[in-house]
DOKOLMAR-661786 format. One record per residue (C-alpha): residue number from 1; residue in one letter; z, y, x. Coordinates in steps of 0.05 Angstrom, whole numbers, always signed. Last residue first. Example, Ala and Ser with C-alpha at 12.3 -4.5 7.8 and 13.67 -1.06 7.14 Angstrom:
2,s,+143,-21,+273
1,a,+156,-90,+246
END
This chain:
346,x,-20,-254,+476
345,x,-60,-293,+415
344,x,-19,-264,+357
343,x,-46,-193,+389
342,x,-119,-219,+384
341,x,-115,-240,+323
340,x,-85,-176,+305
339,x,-151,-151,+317
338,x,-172,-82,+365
337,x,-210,-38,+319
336,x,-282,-27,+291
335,x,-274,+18,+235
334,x,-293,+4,+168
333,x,-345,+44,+132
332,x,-336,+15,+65
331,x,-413,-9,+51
330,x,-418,-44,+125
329,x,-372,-99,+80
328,x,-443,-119,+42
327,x,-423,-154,-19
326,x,-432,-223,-40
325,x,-480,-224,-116
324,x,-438,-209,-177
323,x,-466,-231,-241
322,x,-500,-178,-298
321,x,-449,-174,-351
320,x,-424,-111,-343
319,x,-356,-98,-308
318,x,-323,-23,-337
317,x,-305,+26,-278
316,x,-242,+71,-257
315,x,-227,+117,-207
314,x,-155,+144,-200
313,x,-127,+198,-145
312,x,-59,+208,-121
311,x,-45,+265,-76
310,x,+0,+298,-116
309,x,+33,+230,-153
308,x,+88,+214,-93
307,x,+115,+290,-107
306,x,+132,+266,-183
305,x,+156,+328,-224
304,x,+121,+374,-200
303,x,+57,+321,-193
302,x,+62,+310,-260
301,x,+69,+386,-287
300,x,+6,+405,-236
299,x,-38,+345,-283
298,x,-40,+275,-232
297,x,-117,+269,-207
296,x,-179,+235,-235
295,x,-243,+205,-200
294,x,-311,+205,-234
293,x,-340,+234,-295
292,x,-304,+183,-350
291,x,-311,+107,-338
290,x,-358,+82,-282
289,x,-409,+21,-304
288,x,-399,-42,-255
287,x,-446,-105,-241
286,x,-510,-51,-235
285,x,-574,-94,-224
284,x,-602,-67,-165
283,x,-648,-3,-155
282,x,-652,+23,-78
281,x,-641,+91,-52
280,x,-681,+131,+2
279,x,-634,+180,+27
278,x,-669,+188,+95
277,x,-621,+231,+136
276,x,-556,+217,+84
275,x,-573,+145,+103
274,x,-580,+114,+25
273,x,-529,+87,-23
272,x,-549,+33,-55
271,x,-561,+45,-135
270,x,-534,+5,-196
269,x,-465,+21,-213
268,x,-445,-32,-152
267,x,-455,+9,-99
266,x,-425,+78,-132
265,x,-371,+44,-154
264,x,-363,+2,-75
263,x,-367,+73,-42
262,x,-325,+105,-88
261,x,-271,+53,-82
260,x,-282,+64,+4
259,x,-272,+140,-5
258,x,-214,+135,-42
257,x,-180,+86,+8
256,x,-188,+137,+74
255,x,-177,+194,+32
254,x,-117,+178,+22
253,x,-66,+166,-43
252,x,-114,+110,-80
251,x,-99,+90,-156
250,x,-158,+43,-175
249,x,-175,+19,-250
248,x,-219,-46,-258
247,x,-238,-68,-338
246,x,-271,-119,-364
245,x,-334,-111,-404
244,x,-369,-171,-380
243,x,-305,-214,-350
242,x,-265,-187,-282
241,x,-258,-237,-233
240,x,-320,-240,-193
239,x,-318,-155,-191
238,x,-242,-155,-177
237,x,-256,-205,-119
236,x,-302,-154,-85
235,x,-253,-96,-93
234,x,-197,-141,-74
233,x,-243,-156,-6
232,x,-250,-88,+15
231,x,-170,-69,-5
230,x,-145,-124,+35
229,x,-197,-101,+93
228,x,-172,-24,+89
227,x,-96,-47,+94
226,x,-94,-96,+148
225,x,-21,-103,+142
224,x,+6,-83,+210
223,x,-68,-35,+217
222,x,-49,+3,+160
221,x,+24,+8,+173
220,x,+16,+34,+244
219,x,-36,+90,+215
218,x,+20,+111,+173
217,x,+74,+113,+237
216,x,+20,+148,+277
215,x,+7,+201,+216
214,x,+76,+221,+204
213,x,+101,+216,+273
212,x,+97,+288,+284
211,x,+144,+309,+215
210,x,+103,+343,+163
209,x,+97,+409,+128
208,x,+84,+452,+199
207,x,+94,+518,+202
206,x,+161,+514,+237
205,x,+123,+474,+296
204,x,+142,+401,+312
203,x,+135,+378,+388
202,x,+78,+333,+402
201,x,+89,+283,+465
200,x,+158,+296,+459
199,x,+159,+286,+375
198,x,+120,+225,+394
197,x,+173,+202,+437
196,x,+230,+210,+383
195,x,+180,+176,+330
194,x,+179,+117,+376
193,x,+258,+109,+388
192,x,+270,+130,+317
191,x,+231,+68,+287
190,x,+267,+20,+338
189,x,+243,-38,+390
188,x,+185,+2,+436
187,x,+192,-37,+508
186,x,+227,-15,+570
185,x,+205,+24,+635
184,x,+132,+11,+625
183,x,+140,+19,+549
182,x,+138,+95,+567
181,x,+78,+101,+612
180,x,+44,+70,+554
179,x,+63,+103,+500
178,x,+53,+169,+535
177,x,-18,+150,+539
176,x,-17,+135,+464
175,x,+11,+194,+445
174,x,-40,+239,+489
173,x,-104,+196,+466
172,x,-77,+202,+385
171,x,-64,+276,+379
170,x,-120,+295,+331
169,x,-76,+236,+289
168,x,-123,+225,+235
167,x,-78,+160,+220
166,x,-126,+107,+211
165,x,-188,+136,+247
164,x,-145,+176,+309
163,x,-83,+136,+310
162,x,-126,+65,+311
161,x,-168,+95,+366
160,x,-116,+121,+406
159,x,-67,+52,+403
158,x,-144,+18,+424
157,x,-146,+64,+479
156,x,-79,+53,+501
155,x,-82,-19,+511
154,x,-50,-63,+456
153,x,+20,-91,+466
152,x,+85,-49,+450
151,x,+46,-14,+405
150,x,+24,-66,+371
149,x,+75,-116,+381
148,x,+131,-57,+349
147,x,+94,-49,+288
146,x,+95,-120,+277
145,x,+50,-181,+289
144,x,+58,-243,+231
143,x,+107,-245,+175
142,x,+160,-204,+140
141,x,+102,-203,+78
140,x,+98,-132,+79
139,x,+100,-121,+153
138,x,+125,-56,+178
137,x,+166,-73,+240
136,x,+193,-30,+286
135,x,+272,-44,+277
134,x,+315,+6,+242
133,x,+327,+75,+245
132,x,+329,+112,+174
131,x,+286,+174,+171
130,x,+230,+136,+217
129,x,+207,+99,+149
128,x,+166,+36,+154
127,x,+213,-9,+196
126,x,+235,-61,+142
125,x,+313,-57,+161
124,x,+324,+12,+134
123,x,+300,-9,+65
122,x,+284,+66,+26
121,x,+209,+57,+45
120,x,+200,-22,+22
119,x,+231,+6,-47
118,x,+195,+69,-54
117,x,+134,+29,-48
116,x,+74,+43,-4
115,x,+5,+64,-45
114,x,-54,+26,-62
113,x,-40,+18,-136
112,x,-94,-42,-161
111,x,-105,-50,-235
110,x,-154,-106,-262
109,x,-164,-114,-327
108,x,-198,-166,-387
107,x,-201,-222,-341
106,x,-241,-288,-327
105,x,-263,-342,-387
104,x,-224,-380,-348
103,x,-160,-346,-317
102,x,-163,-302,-258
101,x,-111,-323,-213
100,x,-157,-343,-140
99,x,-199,-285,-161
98,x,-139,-247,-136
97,x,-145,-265,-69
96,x,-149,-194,-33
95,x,-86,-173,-80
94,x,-44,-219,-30
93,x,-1,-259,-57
92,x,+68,-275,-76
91,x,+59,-287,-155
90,x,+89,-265,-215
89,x,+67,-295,-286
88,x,+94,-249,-344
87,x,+76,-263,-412
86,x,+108,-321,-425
85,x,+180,-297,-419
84,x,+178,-228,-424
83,x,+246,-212,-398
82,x,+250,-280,-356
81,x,+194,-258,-320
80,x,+223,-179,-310
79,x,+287,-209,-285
78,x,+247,-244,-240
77,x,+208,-174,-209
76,x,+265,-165,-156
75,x,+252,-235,-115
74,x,+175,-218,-120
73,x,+190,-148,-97
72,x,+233,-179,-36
71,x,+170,-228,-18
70,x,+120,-172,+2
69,x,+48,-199,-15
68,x,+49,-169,-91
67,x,+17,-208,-143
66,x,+20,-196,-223
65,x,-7,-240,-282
64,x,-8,-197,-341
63,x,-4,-208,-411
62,x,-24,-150,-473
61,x,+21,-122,-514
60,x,+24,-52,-495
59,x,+102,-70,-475
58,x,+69,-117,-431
57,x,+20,-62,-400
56,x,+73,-21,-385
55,x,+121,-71,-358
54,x,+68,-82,-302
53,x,+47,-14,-284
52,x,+123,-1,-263
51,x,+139,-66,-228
50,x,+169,-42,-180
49,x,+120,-68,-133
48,x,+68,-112,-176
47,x,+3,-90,-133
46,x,-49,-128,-167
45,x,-36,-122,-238
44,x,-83,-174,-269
43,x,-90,-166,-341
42,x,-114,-215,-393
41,x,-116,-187,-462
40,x,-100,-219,-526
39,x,-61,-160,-547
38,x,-76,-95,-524
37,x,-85,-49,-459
36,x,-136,-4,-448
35,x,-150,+3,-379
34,x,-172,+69,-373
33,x,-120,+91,-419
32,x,-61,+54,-396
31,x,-80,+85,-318
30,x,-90,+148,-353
29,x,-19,+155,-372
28,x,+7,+117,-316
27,x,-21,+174,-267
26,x,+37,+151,-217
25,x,+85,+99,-225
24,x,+150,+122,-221
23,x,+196,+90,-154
22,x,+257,+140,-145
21,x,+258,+195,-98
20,x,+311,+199,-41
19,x,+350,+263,-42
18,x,+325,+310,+5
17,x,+310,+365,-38
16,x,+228,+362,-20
15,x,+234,+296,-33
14,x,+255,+235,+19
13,x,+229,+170,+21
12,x,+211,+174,+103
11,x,+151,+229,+109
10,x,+99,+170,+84
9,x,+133,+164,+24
8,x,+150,+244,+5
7,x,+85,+254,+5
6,x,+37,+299,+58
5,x,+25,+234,+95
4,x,-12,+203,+43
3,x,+13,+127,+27
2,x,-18,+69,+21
1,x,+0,+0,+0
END
């Protein structure tokens, strides 16, 4: 899940009065809407965190099978089973093999929030927020390479290049030099410890809105849990998942995720999109019809009242019948960065 550094997520939990701010799920108005919501209807809720999206739809009548890859949301969400017993399945998965959950027949919905949760922020122990120290660690599922193996083990120019597209760090070559020279004398093992060198490398000015480690400690995340390629392949499984006038609804909160669900909409509505030197454009068989005039945004009194909903932004898109042929990956612009294969192979 994704957060933009400007929120109160990615700047450690906190709101603009400090307090910590409580889990809401953002532009749930217009998510109900787009999806539409009733009785009879399949829905797949994708990114089950709180649970937020979830109890909406059930209370709208319809059933929902949810996933979420972290293990502590699936422990928190079986109150939530046993509340609407029968309508509720809960899985630990990863929203990139939803297909695997569809029912015959397929579904009526797919929603997918790509933003972190309050709940894996406000936990000291999980390493995403530099507010609270705790290890370096970041992993949704507690599994697999951490924070602190990446920085603690890829060369500095892949640490710069993962900073600079993941985090839009304009900073990233001097952090990650300094990086280096510092895990020389011991290795990165605490949130505070790497956030404290950053704020070295690049000291914070009054102007700015955001703490220096914002963007490195996002960009961490993203790479940790392999956040653009779980978000490519959902968008593929959503399309063989969802049944002829099935529904997919998208909450993004950067740029970096928006502009890869616009990508695959305006893909798969119909048209290729073109070199923007020799826009020539292709016809194919559109496998998904974009509902309302493009992406929406949380109303001023929304994101007032909810900080984590200002930089939200929603596309949605209704599956035709037409079947889905494999999509191209080159579509969603992905950057070509180190692997945590070959981290888990060091």
């Amino acid at each position: 899940m994704m957060a933009n550094p400007g929120d109160a997520a990615a700047n450690g939990g906190e709101g603009t009065g400090g307090g910590l701010v409580r889990h809401i799920p953002v532009l749930l108005h217009e998510v109900l809407a787009a999806l539409d919501p009733a009785p009879g209807k399949s829905i797949l809720d994708g990114t089950f965190g709180a649970g937020g999206y979830s109890r909406a739809i059930l209370e709208a009548g319809a059933a929902v099978i949810a996933l979420d890859r972290d293990p502590s949301a699936i422990a928190a969400g079986q109150a939530m089973v046993e509340e609407f017993a029968g309508r509720l399945a809960l899985h630990q998965a990863r929203f990139s093999d939803l297909a695997r959950y569809a029912p015959e027949g397929g579904l009526d919905g797919v929603v997918l929030d790509i933003g972190v949760s309050s709940m894996q922020i406000d936990e000291a122990d999980r390493g995403f927020s530099f507010q609270k120290d705790g290890p370096l660690d970041m992993r949704m599922e507690r599994d697999g390479v951490s924070a602190a193996d990446v920085v603690n083990g890829l060369k500095p120019g892949d640490l710069a290049r993962i900073f600079g597209f993941l985090g839009e760090e304009k900073q990233a070559g001097r952090i990650a030099r300094a990086i280096e020279k510092r895990r020389a004398e011991r290795p990165f093992a605490t949130t505070r410890d790497l956030a404290g060198l950053i704020e070295t490398v690049v000291p914070r000015k009054a102007k700015d809105k955001i703490h220096p480690a914002t963007r490195v400690f996002q960009a961490l995340r993203i790479f940790v849990n392999d956040e653009l390629g779980e978000l490519a392949d959902a968008l593929s499984a959503s399309e063989r998942a969802l049944k002829p006038g099935g529904r997919l609804v998208v909450v993004t909160f950067h740029s970096l995720e928006d502009r890869m669900v616009k990508r695959f909409l305006t893909e798969r509505s119909g048209r290729k999109q073109g070199s923007r030197h020799l826009p020539v454009l292709e016809e194919q068989p559109a496998t998904f019809v974009p509902i309302g005039k493009g992406m929406q945004a949380a109303s001023p009194a929304e994101a007032e009242a909810n900080p984590r909903a200002r930089s939200a932004k929603l596309r949605a898109a209704t599956r035709t019948d037409f079947s889905a042929d494999g999509i191209d990956r080159s579509i969603f612009g992905l950057p070509d960065l180190a692997s945590l294969d070959q981290i888990r192979g060091r």
